[in-house]
PyMOL Python script that loads the backbone (N, CA, C, O; Angstrom):
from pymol import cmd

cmd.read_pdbstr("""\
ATOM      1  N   UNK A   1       0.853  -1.168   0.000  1.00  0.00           N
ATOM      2  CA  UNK A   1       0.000   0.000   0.000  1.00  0.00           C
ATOM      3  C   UNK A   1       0.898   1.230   0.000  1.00  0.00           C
ATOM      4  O   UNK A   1       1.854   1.399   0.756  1.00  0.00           O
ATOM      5  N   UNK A   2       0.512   1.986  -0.850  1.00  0.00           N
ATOM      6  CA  UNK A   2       1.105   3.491  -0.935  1.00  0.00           C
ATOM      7  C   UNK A   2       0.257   4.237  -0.725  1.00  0.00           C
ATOM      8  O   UNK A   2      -0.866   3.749  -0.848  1.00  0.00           O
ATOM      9  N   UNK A   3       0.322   5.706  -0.327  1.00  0.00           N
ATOM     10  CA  UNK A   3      -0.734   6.670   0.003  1.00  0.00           C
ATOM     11  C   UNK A   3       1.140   7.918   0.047  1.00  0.00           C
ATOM     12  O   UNK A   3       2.285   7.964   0.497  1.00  0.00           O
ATOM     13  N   UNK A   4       0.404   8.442  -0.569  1.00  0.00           N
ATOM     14  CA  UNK A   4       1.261  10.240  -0.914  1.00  0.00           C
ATOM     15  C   UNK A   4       0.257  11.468  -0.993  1.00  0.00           C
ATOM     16  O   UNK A   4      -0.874  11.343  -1.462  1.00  0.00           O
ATOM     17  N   UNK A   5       0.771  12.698  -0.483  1.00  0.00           N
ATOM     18  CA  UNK A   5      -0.117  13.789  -0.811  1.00  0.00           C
ATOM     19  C   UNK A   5       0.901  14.514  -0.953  1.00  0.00           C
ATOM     20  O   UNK A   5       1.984  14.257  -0.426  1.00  0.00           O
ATOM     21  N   UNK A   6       0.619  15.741  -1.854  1.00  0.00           N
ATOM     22  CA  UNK A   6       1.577  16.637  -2.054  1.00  0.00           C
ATOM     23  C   UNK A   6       0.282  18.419  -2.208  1.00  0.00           C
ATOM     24  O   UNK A   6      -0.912  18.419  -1.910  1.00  0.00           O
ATOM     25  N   UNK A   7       0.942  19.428  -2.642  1.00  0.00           N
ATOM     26  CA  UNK A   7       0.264  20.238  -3.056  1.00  0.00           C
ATOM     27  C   UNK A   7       0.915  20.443  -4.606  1.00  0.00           C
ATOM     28  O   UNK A   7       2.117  20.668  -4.747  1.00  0.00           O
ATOM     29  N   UNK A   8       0.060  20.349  -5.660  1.00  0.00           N
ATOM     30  CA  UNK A   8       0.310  21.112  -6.903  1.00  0.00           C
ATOM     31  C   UNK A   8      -0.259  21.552  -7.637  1.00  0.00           C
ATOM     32  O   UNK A   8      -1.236  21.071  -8.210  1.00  0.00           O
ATOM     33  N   UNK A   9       0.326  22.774  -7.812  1.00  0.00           N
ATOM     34  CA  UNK A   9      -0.457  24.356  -8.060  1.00  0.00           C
ATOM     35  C   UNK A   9      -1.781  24.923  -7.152  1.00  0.00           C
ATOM     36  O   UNK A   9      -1.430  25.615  -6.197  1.00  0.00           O
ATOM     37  N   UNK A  10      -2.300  24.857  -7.205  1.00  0.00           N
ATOM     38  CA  UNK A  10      -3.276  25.018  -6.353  1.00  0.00           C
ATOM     39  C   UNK A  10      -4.292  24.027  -5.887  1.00  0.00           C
ATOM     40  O   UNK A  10      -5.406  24.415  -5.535  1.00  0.00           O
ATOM     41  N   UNK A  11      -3.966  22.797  -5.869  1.00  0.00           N
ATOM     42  CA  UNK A  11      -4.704  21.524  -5.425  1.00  0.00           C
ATOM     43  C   UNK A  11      -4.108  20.669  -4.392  1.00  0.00           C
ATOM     44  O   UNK A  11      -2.889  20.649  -4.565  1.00  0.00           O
ATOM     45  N   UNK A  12      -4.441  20.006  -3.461  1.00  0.00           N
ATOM     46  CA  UNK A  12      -4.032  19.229  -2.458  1.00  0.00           C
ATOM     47  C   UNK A  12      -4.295  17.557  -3.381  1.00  0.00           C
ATOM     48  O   UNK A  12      -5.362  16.968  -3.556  1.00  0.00           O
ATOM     49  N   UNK A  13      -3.259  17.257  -3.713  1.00  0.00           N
ATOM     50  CA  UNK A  13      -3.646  15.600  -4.659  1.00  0.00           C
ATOM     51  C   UNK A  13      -2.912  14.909  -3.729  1.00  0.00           C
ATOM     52  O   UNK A  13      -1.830  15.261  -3.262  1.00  0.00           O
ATOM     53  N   UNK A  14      -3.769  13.534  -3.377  1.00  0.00           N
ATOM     54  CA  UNK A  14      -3.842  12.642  -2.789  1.00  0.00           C
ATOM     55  C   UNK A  14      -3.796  11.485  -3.689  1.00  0.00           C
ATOM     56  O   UNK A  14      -4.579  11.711  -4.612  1.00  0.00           O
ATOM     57  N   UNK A  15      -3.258  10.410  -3.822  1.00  0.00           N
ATOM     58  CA  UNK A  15      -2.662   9.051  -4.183  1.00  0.00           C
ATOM     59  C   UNK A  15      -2.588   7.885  -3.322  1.00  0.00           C
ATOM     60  O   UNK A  15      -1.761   7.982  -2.415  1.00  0.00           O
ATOM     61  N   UNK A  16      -3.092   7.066  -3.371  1.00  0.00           N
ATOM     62  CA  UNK A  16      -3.211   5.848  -3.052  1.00  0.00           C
ATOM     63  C   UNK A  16      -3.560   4.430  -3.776  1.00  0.00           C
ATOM     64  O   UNK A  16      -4.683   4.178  -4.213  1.00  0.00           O
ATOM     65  N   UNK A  17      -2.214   3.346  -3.862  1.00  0.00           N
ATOM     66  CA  UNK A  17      -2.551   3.198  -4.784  1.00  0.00           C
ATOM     67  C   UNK A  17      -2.010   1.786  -3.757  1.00  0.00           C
ATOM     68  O   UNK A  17      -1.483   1.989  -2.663  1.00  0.00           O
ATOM     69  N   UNK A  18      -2.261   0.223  -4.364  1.00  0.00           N
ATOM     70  CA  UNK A  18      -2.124  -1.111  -4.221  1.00  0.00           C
ATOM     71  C   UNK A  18      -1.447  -1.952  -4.689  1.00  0.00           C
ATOM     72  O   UNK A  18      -1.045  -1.713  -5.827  1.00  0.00           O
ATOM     73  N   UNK A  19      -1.017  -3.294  -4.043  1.00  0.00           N
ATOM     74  CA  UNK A  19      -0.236  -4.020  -5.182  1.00  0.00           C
ATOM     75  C   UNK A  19      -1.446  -5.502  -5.466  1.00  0.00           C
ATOM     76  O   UNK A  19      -1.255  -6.705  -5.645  1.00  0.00           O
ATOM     77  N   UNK A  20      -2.201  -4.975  -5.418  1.00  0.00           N
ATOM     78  CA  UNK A  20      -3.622  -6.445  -5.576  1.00  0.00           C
ATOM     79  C   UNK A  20      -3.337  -6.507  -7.337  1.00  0.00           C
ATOM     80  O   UNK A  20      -2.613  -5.974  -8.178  1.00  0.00           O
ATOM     81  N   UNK A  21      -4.495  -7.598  -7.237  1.00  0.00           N
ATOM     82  CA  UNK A  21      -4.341  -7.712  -8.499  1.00  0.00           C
ATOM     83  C   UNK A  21      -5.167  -6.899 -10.036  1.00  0.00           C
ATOM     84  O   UNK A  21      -5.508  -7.299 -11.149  1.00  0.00           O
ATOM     85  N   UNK A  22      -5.196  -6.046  -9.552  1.00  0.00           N
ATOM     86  CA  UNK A  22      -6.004  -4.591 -10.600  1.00  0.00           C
ATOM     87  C   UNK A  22      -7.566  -5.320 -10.701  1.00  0.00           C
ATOM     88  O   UNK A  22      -8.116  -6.392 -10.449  1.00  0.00           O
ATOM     89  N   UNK A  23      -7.865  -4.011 -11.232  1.00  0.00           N
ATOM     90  CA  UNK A  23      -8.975  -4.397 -11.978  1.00  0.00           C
ATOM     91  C   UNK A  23      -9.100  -4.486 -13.613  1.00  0.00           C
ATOM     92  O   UNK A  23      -8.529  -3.758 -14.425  1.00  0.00           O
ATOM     93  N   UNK A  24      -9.973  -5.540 -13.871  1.00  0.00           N
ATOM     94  CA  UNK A  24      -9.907  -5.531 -15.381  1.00  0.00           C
ATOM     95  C   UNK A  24     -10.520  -4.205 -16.579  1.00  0.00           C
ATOM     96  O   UNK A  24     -11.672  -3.978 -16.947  1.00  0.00           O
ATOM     97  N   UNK A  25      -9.568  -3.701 -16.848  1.00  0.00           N
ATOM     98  CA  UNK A  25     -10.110  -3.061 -18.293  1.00  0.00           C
ATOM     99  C   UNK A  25     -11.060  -2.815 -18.725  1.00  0.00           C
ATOM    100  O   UNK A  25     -11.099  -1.676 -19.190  1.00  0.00           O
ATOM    101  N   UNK A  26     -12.417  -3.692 -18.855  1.00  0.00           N
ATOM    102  CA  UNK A  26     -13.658  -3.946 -19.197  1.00  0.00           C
ATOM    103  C   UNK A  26     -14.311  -2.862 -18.194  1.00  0.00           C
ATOM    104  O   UNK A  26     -15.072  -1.994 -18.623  1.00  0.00           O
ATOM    105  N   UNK A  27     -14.036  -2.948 -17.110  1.00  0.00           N
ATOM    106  CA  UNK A  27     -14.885  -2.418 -15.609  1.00  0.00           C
ATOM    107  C   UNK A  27     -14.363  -1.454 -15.305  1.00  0.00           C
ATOM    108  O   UNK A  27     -14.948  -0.751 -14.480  1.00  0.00           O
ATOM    109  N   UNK A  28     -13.050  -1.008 -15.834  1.00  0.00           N
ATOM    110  CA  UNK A  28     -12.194   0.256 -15.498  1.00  0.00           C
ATOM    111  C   UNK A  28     -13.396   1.238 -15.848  1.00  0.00           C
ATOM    112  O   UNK A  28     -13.545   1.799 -14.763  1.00  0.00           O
ATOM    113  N   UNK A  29     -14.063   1.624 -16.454  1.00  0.00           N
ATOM    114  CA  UNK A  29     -14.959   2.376 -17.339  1.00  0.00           C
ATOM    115  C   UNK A  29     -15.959   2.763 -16.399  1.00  0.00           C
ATOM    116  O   UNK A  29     -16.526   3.855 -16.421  1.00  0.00           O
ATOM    117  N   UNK A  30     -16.210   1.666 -15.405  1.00  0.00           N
ATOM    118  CA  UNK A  30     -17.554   2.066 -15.267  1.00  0.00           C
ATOM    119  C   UNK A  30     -17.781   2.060 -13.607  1.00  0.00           C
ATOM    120  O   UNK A  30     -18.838   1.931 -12.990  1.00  0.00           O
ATOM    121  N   UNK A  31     -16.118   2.285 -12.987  1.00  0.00           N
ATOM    122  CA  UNK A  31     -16.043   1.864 -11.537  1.00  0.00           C
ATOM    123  C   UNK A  31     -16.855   2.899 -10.515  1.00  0.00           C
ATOM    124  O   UNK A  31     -17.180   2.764  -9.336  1.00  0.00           O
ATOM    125  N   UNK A  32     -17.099   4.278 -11.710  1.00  0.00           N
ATOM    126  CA  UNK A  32     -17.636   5.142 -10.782  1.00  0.00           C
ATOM    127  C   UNK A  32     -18.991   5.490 -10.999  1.00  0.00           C
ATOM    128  O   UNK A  32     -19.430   6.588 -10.658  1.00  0.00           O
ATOM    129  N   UNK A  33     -19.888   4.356 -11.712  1.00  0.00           N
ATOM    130  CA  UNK A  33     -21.264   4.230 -11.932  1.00  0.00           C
ATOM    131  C   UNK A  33     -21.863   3.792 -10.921  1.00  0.00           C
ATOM    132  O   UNK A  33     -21.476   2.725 -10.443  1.00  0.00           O
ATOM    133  N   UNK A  34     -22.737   4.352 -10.448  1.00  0.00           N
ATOM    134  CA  UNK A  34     -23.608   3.802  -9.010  1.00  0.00           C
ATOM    135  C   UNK A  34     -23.891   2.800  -9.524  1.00  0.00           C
ATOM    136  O   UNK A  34     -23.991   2.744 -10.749  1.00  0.00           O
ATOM    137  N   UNK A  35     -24.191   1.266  -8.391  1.00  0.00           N
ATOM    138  CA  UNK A  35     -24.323   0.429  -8.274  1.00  0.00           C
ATOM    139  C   UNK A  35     -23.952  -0.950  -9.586  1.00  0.00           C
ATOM    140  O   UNK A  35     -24.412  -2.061  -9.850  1.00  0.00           O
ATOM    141  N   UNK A  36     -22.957  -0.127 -10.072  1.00  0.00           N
ATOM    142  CA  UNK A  36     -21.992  -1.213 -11.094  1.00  0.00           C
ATOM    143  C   UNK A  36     -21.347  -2.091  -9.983  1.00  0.00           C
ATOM    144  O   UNK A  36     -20.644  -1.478  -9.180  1.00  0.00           O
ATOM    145  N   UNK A  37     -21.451  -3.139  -9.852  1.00  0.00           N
ATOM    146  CA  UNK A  37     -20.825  -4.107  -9.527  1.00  0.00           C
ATOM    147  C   UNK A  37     -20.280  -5.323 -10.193  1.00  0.00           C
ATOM    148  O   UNK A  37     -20.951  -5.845 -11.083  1.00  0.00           O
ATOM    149  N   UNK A  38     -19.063  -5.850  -9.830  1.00  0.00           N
ATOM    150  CA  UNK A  38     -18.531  -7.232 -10.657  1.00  0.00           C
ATOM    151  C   UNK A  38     -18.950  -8.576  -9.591  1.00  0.00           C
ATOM    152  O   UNK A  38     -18.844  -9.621 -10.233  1.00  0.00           O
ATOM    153  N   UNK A  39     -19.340  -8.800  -8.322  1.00  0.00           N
ATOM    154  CA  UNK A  39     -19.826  -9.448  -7.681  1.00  0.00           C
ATOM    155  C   UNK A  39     -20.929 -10.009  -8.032  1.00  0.00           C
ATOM    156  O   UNK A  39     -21.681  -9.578  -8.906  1.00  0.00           O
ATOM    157  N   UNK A  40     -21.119 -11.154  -7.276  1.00  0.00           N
ATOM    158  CA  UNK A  40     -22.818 -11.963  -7.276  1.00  0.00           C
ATOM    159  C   UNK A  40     -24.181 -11.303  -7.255  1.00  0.00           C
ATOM    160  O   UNK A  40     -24.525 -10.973  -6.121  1.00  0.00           O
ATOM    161  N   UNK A  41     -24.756 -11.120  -7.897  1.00  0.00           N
ATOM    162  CA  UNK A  41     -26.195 -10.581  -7.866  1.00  0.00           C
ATOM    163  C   UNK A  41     -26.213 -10.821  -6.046  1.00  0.00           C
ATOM    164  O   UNK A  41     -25.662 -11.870  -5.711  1.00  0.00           O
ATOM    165  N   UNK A  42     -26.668 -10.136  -5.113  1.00  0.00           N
ATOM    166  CA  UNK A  42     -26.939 -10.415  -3.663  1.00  0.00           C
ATOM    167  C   UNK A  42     -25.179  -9.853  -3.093  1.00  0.00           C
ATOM    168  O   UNK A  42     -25.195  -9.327  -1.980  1.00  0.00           O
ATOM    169  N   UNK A  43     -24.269  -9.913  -3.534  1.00  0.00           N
ATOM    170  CA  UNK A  43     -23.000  -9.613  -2.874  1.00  0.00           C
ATOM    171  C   UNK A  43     -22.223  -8.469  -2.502  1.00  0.00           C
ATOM    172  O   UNK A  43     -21.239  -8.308  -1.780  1.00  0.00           O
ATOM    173  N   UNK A  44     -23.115  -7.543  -3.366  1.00  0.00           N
ATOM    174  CA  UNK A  44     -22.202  -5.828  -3.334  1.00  0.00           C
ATOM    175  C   UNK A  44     -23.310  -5.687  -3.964  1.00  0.00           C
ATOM    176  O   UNK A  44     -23.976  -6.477  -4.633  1.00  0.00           O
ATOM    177  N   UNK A  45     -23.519  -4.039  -3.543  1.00  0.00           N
ATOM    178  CA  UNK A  45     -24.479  -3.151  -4.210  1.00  0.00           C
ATOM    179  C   UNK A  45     -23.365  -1.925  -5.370  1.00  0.00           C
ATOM    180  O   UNK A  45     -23.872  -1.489  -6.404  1.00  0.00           O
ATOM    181  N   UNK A  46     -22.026  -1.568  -5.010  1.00  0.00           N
ATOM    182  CA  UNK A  46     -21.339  -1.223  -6.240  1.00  0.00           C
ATOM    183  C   UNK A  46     -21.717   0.402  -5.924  1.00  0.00           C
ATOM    184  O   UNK A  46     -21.949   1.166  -6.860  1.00  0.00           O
ATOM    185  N   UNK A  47     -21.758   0.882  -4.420  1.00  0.00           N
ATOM    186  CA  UNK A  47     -21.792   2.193  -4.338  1.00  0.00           C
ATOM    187  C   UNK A  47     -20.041   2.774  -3.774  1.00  0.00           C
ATOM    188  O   UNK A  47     -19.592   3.908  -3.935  1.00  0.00           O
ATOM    189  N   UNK A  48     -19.560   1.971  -3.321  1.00  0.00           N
ATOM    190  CA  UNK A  48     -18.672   2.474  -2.749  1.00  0.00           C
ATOM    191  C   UNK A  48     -17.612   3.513  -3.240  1.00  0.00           C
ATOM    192  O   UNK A  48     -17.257   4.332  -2.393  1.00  0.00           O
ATOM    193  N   UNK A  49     -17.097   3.594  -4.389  1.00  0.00           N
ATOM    194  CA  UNK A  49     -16.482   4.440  -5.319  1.00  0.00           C
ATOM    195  C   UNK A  49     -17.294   5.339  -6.118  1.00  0.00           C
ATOM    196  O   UNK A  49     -16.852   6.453  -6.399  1.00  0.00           O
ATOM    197  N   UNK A  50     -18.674   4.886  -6.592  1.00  0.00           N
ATOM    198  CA  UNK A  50     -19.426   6.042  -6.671  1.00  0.00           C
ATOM    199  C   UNK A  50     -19.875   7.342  -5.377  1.00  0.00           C
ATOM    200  O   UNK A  50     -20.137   8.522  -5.608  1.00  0.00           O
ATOM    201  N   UNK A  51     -19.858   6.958  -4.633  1.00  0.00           N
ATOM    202  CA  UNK A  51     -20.755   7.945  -3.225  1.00  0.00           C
ATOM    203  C   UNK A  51     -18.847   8.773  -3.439  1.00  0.00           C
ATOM    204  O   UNK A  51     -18.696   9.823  -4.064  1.00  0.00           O
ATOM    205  N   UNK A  52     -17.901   8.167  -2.918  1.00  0.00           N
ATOM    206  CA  UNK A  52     -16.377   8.863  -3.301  1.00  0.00           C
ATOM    207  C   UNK A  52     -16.474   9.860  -4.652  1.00  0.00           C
ATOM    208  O   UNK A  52     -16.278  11.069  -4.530  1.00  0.00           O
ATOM    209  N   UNK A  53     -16.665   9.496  -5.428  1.00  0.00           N
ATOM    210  CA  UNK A  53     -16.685  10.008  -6.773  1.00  0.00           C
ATOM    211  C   UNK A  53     -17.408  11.838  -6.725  1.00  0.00           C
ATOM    212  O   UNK A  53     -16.904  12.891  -7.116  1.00  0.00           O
ATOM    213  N   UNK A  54     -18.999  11.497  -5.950  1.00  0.00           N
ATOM    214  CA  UNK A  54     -19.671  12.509  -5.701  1.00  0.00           C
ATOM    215  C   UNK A  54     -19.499  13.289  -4.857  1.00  0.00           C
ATOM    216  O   UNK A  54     -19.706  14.502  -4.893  1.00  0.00           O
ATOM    217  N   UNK A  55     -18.973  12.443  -3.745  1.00  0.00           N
ATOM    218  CA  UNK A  55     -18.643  13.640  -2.782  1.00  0.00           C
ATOM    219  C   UNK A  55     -17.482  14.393  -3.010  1.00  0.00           C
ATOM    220  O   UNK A  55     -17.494  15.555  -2.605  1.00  0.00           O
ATOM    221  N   UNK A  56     -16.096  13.802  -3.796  1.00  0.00           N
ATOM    222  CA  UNK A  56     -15.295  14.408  -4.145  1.00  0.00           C
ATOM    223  C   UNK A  56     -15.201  15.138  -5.600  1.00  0.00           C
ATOM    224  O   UNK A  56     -14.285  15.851  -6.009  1.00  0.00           O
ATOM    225  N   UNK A  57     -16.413  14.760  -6.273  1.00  0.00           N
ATOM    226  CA  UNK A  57     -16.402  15.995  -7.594  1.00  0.00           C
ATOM    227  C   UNK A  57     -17.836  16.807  -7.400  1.00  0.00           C
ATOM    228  O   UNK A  57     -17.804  18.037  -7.406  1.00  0.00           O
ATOM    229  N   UNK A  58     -18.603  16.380  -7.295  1.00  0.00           N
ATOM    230  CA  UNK A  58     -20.029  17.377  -7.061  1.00  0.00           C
ATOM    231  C   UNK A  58     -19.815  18.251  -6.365  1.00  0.00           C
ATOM    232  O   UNK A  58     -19.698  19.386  -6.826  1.00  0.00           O
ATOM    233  N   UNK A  59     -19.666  17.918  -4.656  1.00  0.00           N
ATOM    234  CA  UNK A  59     -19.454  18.481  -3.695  1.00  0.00           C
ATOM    235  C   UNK A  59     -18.251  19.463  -2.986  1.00  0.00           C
ATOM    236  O   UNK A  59     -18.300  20.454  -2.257  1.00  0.00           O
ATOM    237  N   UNK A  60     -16.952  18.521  -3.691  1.00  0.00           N
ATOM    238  CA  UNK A  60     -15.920  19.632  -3.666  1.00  0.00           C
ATOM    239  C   UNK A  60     -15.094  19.752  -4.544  1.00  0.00           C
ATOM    240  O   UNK A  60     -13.909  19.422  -4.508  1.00  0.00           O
ATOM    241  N   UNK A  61     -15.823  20.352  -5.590  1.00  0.00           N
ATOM    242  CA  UNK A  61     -15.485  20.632  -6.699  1.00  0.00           C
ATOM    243  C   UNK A  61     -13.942  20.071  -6.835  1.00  0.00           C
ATOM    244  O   UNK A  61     -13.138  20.978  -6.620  1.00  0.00           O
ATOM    245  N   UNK A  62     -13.377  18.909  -7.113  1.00  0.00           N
ATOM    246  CA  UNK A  62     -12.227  18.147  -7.334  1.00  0.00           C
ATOM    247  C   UNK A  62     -12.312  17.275  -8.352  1.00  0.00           C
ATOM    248  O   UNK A  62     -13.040  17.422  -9.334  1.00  0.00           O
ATOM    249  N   UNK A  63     -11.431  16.172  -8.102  1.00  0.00           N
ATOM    250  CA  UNK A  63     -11.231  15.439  -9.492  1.00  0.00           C
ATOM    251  C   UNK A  63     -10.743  13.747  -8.802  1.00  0.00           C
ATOM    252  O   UNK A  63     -10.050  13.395  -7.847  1.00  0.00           O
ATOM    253  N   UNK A  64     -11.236  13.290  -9.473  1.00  0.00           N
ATOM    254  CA  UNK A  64     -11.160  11.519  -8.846  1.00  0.00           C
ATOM    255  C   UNK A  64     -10.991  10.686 -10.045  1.00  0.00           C
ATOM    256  O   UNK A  64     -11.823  10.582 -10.946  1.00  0.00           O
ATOM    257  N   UNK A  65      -9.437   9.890  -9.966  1.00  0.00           N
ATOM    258  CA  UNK A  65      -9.437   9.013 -11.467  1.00  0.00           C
ATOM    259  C   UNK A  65      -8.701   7.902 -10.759  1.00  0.00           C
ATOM    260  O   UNK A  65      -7.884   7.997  -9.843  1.00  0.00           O
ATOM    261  N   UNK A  66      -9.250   6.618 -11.491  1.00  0.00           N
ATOM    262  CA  UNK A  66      -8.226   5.375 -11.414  1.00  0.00           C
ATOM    263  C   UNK A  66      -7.880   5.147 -12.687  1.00  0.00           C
ATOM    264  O   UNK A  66      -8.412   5.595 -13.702  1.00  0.00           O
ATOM    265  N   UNK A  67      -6.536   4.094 -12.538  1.00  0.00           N
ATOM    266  CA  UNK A  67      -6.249   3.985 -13.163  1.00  0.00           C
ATOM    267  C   UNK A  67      -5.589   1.925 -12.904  1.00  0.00           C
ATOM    268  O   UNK A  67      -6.221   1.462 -11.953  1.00  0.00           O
ATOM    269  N   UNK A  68      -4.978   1.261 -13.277  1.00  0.00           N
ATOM    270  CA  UNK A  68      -5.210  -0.078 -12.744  1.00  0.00           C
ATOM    271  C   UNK A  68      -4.458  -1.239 -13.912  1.00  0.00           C
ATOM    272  O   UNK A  68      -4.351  -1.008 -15.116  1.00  0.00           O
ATOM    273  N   UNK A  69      -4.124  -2.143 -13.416  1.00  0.00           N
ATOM    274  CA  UNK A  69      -2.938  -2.662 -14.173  1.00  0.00           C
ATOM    275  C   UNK A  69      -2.726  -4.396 -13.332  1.00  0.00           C
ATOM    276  O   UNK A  69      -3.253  -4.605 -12.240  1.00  0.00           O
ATOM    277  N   UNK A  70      -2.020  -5.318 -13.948  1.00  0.00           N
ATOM    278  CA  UNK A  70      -2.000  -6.586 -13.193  1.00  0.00           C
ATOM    279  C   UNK A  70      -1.101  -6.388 -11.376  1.00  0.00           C
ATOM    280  O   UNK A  70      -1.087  -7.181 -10.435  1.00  0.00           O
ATOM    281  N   UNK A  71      -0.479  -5.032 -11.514  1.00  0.00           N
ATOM    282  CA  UNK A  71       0.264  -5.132  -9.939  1.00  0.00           C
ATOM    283  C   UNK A  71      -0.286  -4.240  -9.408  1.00  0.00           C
ATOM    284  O   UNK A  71       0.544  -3.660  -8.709  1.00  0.00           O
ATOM    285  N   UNK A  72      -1.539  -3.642  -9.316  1.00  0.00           N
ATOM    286  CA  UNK A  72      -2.301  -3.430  -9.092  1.00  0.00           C
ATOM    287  C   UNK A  72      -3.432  -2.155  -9.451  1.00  0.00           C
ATOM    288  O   UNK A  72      -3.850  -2.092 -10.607  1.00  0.00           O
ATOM    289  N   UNK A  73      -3.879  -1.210  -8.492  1.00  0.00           N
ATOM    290  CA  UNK A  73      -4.510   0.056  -8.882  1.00  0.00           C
ATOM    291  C   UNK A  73      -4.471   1.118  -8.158  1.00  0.00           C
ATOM    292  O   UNK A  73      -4.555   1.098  -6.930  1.00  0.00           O
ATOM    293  N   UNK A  74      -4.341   2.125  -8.841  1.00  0.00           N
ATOM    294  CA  UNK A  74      -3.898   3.727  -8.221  1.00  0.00           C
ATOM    295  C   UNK A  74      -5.307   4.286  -8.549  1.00  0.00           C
ATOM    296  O   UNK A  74      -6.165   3.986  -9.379  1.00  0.00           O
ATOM    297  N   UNK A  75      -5.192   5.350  -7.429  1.00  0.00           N
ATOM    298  CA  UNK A  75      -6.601   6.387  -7.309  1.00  0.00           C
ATOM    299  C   UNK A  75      -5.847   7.706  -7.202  1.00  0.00           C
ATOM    300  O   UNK A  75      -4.743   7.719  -6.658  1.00  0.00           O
ATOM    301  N   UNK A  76      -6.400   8.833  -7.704  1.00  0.00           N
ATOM    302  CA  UNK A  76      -5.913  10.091  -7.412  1.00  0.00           C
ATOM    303  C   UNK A  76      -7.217  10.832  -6.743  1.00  0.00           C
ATOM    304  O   UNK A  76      -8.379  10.439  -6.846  1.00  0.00           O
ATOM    305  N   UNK A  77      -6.852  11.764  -6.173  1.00  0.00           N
ATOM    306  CA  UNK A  77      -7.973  12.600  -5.514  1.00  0.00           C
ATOM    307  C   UNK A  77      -6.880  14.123  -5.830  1.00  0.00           C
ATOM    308  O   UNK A  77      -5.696  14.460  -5.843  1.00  0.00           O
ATOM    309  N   UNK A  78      -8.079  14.589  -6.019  1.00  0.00           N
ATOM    310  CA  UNK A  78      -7.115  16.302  -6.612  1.00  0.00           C
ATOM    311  C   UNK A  78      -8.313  17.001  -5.828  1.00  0.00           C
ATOM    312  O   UNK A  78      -9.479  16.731  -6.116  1.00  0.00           O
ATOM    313  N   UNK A  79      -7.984  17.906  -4.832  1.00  0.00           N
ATOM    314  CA  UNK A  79      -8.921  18.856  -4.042  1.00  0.00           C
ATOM    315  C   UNK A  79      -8.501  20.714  -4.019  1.00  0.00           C
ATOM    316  O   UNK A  79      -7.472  21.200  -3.548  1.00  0.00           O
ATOM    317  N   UNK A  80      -9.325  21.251  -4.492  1.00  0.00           N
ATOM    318  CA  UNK A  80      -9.002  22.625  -4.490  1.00  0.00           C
ATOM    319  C   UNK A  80      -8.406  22.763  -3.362  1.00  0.00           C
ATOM    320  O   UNK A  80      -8.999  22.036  -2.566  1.00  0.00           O
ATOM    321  N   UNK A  81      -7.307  23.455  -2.705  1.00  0.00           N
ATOM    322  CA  UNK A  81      -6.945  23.875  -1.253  1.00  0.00           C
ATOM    323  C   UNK A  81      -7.476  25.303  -0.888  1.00  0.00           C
ATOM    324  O   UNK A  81      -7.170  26.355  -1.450  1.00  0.00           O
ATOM    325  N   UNK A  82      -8.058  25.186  -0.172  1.00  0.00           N
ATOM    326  CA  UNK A  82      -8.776  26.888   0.533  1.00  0.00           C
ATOM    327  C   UNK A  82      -7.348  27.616   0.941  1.00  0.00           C
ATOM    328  O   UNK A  82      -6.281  27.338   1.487  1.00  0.00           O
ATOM    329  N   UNK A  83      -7.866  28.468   0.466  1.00  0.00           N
ATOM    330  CA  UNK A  83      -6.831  29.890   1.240  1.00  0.00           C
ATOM    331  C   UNK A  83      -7.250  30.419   2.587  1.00  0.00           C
ATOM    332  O   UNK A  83      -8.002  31.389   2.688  1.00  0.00           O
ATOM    333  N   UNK A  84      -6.930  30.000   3.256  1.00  0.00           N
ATOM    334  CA  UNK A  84      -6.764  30.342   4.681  1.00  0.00           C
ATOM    335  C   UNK A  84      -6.707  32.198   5.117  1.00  0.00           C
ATOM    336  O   UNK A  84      -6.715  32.699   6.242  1.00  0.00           O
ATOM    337  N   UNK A  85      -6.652  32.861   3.817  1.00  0.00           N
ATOM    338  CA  UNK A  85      -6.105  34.278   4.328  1.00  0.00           C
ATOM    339  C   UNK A  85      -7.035  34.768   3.463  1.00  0.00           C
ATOM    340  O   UNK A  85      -6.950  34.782   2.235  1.00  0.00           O
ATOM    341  N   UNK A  86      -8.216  35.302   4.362  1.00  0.00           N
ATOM    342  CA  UNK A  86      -9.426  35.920   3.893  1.00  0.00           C
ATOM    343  C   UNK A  86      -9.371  37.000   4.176  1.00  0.00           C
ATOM    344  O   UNK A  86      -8.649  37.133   5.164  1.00  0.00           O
ATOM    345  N   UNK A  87     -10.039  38.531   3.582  1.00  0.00           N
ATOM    346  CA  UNK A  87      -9.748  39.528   3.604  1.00  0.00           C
ATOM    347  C   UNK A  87     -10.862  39.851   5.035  1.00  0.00           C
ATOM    348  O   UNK A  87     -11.816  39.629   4.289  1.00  0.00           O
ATOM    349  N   UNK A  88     -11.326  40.067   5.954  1.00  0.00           N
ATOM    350  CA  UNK A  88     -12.361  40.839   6.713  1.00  0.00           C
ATOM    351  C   UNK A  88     -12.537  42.464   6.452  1.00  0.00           C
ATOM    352  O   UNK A  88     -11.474  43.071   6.321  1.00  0.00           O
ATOM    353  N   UNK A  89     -13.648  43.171   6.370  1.00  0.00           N
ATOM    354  CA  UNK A  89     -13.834  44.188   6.712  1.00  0.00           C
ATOM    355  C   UNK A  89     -14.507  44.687   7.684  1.00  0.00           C
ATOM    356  O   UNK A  89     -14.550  45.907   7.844  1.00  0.00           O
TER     357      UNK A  89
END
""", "prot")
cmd.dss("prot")
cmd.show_as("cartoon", "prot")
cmd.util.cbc("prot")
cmd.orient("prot")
């Protein structure tokens, strides 16, 4: 398991990424479709990376991508960083 954050340019990006065995190609497409699942009909409902997806692009205005391979799969999270130094009058 890896996990990195850095700041660049004006975004706080976050990385975390695995050494499992990826996901396939076919499903890469569609990991952030509510209730897409590759499990048993009854086994997963296939929200878990979608509800992520929304809360981190709808809600704060950011950016969420995988990407995924046989040694395993990386996620990025890119988050606007607030400026802390607000003007008051």
């Amino acid at each position: 398991m890896y996990i990195s954050t850095q700041v660049h340019e004006k975004n706080i990006v976050i990385t975390i990424r695995d050494t499992g065995c990826g996901i396939h190609e076919a499903d890469l497409k569609y990991i952030f479709t509510p209730f897409y699942t590759t499990k048993p009909i009854g086994e997963g409902t296939g929200l878990g990376l979608a509800i992520c997806y929304h809360i981190t692009c709808d809600e704060h205005n950011g950016k969420l991508s995988g990407t995924s391979n046989e040694q395993g799969t990386e996620f990025t999270i890119s988050l606007p960083s607030s400026n802390s130094q607000q003007t008051h009058n």
